[in-house]
N, C-alpha and C positions, 0 to 999 in steps of 0.2 A: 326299177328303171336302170337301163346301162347309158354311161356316159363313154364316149370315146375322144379319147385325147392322144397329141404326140406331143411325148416326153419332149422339152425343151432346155434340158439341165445338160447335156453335152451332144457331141455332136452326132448322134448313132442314131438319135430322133424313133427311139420304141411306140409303137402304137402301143398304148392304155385303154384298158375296158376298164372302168370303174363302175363297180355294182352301186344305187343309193338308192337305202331304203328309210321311208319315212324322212328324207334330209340328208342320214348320214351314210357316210362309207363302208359299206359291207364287205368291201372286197375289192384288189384291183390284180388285174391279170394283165401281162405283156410287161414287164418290166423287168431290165436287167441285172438292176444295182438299186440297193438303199434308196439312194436319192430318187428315183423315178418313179418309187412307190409312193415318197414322201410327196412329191411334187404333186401327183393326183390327188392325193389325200389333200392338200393345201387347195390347188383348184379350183375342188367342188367344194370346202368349207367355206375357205377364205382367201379368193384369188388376189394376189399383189400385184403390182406393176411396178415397173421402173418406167419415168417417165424422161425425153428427151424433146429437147425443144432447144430453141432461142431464145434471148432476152434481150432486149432496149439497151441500146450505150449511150453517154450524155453526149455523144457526137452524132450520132442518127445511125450511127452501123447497128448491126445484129453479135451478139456474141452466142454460140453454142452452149449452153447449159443440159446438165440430168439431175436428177436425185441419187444422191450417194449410197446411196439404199433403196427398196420396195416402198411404195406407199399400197393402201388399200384401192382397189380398184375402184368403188364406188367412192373414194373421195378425187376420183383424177379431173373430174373438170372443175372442182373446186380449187384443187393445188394449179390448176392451169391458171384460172382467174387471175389468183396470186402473184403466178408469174408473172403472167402478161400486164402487171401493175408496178413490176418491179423493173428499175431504173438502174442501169450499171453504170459505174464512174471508171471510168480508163487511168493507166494500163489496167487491165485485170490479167490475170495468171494462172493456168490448168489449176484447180483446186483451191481458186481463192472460193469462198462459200458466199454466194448471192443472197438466199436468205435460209435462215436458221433453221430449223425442225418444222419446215412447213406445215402446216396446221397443225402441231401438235402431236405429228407422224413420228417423230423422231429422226427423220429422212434433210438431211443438207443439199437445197441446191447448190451443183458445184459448178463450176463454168470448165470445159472440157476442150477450151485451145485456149492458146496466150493471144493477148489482143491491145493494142498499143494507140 
């Protein structure tokens, strides 16, 4: 089976043919650098996400929130849950960390404006 993807690691955006047989990666074609090999490789293994959203302020605003890191793709509406549970107390600050190693991800949600 071929997979076709575009590279998303800078901005040149290579088309990827990724070969996979029985599961795994046989082969990837169209890439220009390292990293655009790796990233097909990760993909079709093990695709990540970064995940960005809002969170609840004890005032009724919204503050912007990401994970400071990739989570696994098949855990994002679980870490979304999470979020959307999670309660911010004001001020908050680009990089105060809302909550901890979201499931166990090792991934910080961080709050990504100041908010008073």
């Amino acid at each position: 089976m071929v997979r076709e993807l575009t590279c998303i690691v800078c901005p040149k955006g290579c088309p990827l043919k990724v070969e996979l047989e029985n599961g795994a990666v046989a082969n990837v074609a169209g890439h220009t650098c390292p990293r655009g090999k790796q990233y097909a490789i990760d993909e079709c293994t093990h695709p990540m996400r970064t995940i960005t959203t809002t969170v609840r302020a004890t005032d009724g605003s919204v503050v912007p929130v990401k994970t400071a890191t990739t989570v696994p793709k098949e855990l994002m509406f679980d870490c979304m849950k999470e979020i959307n549970n999670a309660v911010l107390s004001l001020p908050a600050h680009i990089g105060d960390v809302v909550i901890a190693n979201i499931l166990g991800t090792g991934a910080d949600v961080i709050v990504t404006a100041n908010a008073d």
